[in-house]
N, C-alpha and C positions, 0 to 999 in steps of 0.2 A: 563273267563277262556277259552281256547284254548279246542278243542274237544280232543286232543292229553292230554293237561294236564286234561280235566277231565278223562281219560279213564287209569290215569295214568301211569306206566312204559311201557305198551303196545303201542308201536310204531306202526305206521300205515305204513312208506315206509323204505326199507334198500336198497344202494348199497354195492355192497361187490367188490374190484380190485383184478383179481387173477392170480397170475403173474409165478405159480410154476406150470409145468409139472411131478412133480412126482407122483409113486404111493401114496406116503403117502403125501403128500401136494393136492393130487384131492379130498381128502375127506372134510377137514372142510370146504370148502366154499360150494361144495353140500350138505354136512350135514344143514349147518345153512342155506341155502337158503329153503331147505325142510322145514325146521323145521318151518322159520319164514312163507314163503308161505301157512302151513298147520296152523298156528294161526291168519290167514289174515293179514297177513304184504304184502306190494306190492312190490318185491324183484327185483334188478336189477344187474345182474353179469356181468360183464366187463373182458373179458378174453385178455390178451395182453401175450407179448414176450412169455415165455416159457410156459404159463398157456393157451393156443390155442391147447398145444397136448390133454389136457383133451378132446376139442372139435372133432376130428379126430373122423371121421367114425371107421377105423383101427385103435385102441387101443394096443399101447403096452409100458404101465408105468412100470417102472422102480424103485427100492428102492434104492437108493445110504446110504452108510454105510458111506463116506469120509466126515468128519467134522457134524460127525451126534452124538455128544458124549453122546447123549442122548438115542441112539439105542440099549433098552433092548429088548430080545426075552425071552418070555418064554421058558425054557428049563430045562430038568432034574430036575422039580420040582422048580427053582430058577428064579431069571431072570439074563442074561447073556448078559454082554456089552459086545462089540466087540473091541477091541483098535486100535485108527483111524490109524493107519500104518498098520493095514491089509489092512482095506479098498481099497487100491492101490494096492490089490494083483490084475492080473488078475482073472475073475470071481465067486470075492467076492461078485457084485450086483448083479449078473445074481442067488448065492445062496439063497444071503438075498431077494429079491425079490421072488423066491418059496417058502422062508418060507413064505414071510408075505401075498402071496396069499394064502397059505395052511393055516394058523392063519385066516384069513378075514372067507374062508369058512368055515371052522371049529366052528368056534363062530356064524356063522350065518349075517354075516355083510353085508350090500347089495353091491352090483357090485359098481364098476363107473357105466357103463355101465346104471344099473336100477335105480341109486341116478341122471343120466341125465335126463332118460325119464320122472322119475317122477317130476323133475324140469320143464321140459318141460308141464307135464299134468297138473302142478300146476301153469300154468303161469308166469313161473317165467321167467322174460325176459332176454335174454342170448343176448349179443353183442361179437362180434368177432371183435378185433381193425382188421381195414383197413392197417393203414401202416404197423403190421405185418405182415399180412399177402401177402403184398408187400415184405419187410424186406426180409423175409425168403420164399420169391416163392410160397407160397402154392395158392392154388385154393377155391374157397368157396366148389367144388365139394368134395376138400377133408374131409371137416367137416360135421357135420351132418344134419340133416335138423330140420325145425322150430326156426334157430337162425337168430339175424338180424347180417349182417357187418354196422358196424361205427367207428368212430374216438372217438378221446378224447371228442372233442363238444357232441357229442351224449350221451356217457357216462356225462358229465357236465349236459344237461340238468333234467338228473334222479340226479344227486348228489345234487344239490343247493337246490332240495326242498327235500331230504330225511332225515329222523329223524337219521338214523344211516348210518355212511360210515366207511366200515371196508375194510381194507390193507391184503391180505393174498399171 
């Protein structure tokens, strides 16, 4: 037996591909990379096209409401869907977005900001795709530090031997 299958469901390595820059898409991939990094999983995040704003020194996520049909807020006691043809009001995200920073604070939910660093203090190894960051002009100065730049190969080398590869 494999040391993996003796130790059973507990995976030893994950990548995770994360491709969304919003406020509410930055959470579950620093969620589960903490989570796994903190039960010794050796965790590998691959941040590409939209999912590089996460990476940004200057943080400013965003909630979009538009084809979010799934976007309840607590409210007045209930939870309260939005119907996606407001969503196209002008500054309908710039709303929904101070609520669901005033919701994160309120409940106690930790930053992007400290759900990075503490990816960072847990090793969790963070890749910034290269040709994005080509793509869309940005600078490695503009992201943060402790992360590597590489391409898909780099990313591939962590994927082909990791027990779990997860799309987010």
């Amino acid at each position: 037996m494999t040391e993996n299958a003796e130790a059973g469901a507990n995976a030893k390595t994950m990548t995770i591909i994360v491709t969304k820059g919003s406020l509410d898409w930055a959470y579950p991939p620093l969620i589960l990379a903490t989570t796994a990094a903190a039960m010794g999983v050796d965790v590998t995040l691959f941040f590409t096209f939209y999912g590089l704003e996460i990476l940004k020194k200057k943080l400013d996520l965003q909630v979009t409401a538009l084809g979010n049909a799934a976007m309840k807020m607590p409210m007045m006691g209930m939870h309260m869907a939005m119907p996606n043809i407001v969503g196209m009001l002008p500054g309908v995200d710039a709303g929904a977005t101070t609520m669901m920073k005033n919701l994160i604070k309120k409940k106690g939910v930790a930053s992007i900001e400290d759900l990075r660093e503490a990816a960072i203090e847990s090793d969790v190894k963070i890749i910034a795709c290269q040709m994005t960051l080509d793509l869309f002009e940005y600078k490695q100065s503009d992201l943060i530090d402790g992360i590597t730049i590489g391409g898909a190969a780099t990313y591939m080398e962590q994927a082909l031997k990791s027990d779990i590869n997860l799309f987010i």
